[in-house]
N, C-alpha and C positions, 0 to 999 in steps of 0.2 A: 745191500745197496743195488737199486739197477741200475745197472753198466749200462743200458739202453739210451738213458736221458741226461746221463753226466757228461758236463761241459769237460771237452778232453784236450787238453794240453801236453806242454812238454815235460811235467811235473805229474802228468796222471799215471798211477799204476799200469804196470803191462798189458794184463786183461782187459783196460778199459780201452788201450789201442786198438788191440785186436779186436775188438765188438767193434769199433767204430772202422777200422780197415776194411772187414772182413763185407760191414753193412756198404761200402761203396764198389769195392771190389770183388765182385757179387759173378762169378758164372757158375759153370758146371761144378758140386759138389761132391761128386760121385768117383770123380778123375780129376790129375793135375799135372803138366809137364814136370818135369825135373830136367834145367839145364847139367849137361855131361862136360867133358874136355876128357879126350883121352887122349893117356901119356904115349901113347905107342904110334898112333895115329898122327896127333895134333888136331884131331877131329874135334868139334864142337856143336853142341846143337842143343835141342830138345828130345828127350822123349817121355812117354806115361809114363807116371811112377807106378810100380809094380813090383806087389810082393816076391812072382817069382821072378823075376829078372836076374839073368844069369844062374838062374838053380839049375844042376847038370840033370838031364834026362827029362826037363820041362821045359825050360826056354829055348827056344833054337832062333834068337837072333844072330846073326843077319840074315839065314836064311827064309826064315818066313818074317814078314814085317808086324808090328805089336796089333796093328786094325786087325790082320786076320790070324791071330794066333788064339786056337779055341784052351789055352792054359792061362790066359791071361787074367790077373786078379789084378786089380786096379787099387790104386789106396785112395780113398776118399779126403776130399780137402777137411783138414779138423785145426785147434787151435792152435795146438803142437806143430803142424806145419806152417803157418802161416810166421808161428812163433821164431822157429828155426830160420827163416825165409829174412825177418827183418833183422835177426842176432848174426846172419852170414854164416851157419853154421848147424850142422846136425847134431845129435846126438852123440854121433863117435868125433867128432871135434873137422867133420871133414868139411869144404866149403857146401853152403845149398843156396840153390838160386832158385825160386819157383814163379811157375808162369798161370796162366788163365785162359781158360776154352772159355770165352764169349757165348758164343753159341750155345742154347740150353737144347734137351732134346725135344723142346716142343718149338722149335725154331722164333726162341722169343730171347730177349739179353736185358741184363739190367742195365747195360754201359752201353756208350758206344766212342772208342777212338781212332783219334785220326792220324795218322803216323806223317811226318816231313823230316828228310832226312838226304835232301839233294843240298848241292853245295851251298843254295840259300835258302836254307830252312830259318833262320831268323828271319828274316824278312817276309818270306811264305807263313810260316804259324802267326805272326804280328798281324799281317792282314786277314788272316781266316781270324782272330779271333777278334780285329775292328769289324766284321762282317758277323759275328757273335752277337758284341755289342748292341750292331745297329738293328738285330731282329731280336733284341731282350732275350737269349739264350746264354743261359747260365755255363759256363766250361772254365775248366781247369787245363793248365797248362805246367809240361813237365817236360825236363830235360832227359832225354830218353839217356841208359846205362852205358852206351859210347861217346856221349858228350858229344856226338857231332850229331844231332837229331832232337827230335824235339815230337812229345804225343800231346793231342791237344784231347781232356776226356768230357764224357757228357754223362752224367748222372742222372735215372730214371727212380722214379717214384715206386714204382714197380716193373714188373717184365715185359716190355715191349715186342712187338712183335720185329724180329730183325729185319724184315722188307719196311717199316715204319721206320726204324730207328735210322737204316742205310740210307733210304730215301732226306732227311731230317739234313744229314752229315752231306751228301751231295747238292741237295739246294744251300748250304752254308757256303760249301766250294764254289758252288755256280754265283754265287754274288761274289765271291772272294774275288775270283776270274775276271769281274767286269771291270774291275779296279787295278786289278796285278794278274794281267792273265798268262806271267810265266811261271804262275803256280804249275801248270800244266797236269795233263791224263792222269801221269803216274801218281801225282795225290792222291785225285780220285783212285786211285786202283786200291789202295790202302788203308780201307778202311777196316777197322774190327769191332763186329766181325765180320772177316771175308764174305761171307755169303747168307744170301734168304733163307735159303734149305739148308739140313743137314746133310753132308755127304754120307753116301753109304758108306756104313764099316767103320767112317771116320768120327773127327771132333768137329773139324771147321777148324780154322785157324788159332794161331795160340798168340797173345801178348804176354811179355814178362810184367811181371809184379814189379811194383816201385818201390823205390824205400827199403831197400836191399844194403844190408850195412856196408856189405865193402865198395860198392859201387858207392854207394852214398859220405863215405869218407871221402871219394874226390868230387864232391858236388854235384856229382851225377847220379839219374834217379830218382832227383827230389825235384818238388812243385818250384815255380820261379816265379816273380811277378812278371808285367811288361816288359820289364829291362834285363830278364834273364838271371835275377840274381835271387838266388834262395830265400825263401819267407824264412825269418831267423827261427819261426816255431812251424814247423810242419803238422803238426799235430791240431795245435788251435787253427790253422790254415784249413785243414781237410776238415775237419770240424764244422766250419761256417762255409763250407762248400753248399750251393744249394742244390736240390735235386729237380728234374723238369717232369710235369704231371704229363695225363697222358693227355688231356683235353689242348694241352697249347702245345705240344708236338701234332696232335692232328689237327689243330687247326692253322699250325704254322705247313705243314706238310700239304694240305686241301688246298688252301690259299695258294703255293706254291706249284702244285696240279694246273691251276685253275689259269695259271701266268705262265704256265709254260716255263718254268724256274727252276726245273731240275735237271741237272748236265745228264747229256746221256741221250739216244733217239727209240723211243719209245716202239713196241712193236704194233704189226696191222691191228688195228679192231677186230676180232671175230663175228662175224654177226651173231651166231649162235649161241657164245659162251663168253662173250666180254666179261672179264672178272669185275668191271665197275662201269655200265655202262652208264651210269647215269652222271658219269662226269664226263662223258663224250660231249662236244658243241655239237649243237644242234646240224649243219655242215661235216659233223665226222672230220672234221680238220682243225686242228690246235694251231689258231692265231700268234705268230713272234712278235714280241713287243718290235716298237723301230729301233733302230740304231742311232744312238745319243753320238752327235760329234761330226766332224766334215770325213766324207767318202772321198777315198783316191778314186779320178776318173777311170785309172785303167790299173790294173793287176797284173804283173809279170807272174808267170808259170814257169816251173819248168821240170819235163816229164823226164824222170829214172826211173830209178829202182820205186821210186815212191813222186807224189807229187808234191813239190817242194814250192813255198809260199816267201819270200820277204819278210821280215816283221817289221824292217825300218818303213816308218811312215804311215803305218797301221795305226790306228785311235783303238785304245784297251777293250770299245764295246765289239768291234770288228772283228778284234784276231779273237775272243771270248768263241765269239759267233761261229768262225769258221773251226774252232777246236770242237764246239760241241756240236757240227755238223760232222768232222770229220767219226763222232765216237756210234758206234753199234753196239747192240745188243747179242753179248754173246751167251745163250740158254747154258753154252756146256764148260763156262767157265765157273 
């Protein structure tokens, strides 16, 4: 039977979940975190999974970090993992929680999410994904393993290039902002994956896997409709997920360029090596749409630590405005 083309439910055999999981939840294959909790510490976190970890006279964690430890054997994502991952459990009966490098090493992702996890992440994911909606992009919505948060995912046809796919999730935000612009920065800052490039040494940023049994015994983890409340079949849910080709991610991305539509301040033109000059205007200046709604005549300021803004009395295209004035381009983050 191909497991490829079989409609998968919550009645389908195991394997057929995992072909259908493994085809959405798609990065690096090669490496995979392994959430830890240790009993001595209270420490919690991530790290690679690794056949030598903690073998005496090979591992020397903490003191060298796993990116530069030349002993490092990495274990490859396989079905058995993923297997373990959704059953909440290993082989030796112990908990496993596993996570996902976005990031491939040709700095390209099959996904892309968006994490919301400030006090009003309902209300913030609800409007990023009426701003989904109204640009026909397909996204999944999922209540992130603390149940106070929420990832909103985007599924690719194939492997995008991560400066494509980033760009894609930040004009989604930049519309979201015009309508509810206390989504604020820090959304944007959260996307996965973190970054264009691969960092040296490293993965890029890791997201945990959904659909994690213990997490997902308290409803957390798993996809929800609009109203936040679990699709009763997960399985036929992510099933009928659709995925976004690359031609309407570039042309929703182009189109987006071309309006000036993506949060964030772009850097100078180079004359010499402009990576795309041929979206430059003709003026070397990127025209702002206007501003939709009545302008306050005057602006209170006031200079500290930082320069602090009012929001009372602000029209949502305004304070949008002056958020994505206030945001730069940082190369070395």
């Amino acid at each position: 039977m191909d497991l490829s083309t079989t409609v998968v439910n919550r009645t389908s055999p195991p394997q057929a979940k995992i072909v259908l999981f493994r085809s959405l939840f798609r990065g690096r294959d090669d490496v995979y975190p392994r959430r830890f909790e240790s009993r001595k510490t209270g420490r919690s976190g991530y790290a690679p999974a690794c056949a030598n970890e903690w073998v005496r006279g090979i591992c020397e964690k903490p003191r060298i970090k796993c990116a530069d430890c030349p002993n490092r054997r990495f274990l490859p994502v396989t079905d058995d993992v993923i297997r373990c991952h959704l059953s909440g459990c290993d082989a030796d009966g112990r908990p496993f929680i596993a996570g996902v490098y976005p990031l491939l090493q040709d700095e390209t992702c099959f996904f892309l999410a968006v994490d919301f996890d400030k006090s009003s992440w309902r209300d913030d994911a609800s409007a990023f994904l009426e701003a989904c909606r109204r640009l026909s992009v397909p996204a999944a919505l999922e209540r992130s393993r603390s149940g106070r948060g929420a990832h909103v995912w985007f599924f690719f046809e194939t492997a995008f290039p991560a400066v494509l796919a980033r760009k894609l999730g930040s004009h989604v935000l930049t519309e979201t902002m015009e309508g509810r612009p206390d989504v604020g920065l820090d959304s944007y800052d959260r996307l996965f994956p973190n970054q264009d490039t691969m960092p040296r040494g490293g993965f890029g940023n890791l997201i945990a896997l959904p659909l994690q049994k213990g997490a997902r015994g308290q409803d957390n983890s798993v996809f929800v409709d609009e109203h936040f409340d679990p699709w009763p079949d997960q399985w036929a849910f992510l099933a009928s997920v659709h995925k976004i080709g690359r031609m309407q991610i570039e042309g929703i991305v182009h189109e987006a360029e071309r309006r000036g539509r993506i949060l964030g301040v772009r850097l100078p033109p180079q004359e010499d090596n402009a990576d795309e000059p041929w979206r430059t205007p003709p003026s070397r200046r990127w025209k702002e749409a206007a501003i939709a709604g009545d302008l306050p005549s005057t602006l209170d300021l006031v200079l500290g630590n930082q320069i602090y803004i009012a929001k009372e009395g602000l029209n949502p295209g305004l304070r949008n405005r002056l958020l994505r004035l206030a945001a730069f381009q940082n190369p070395e983050f």
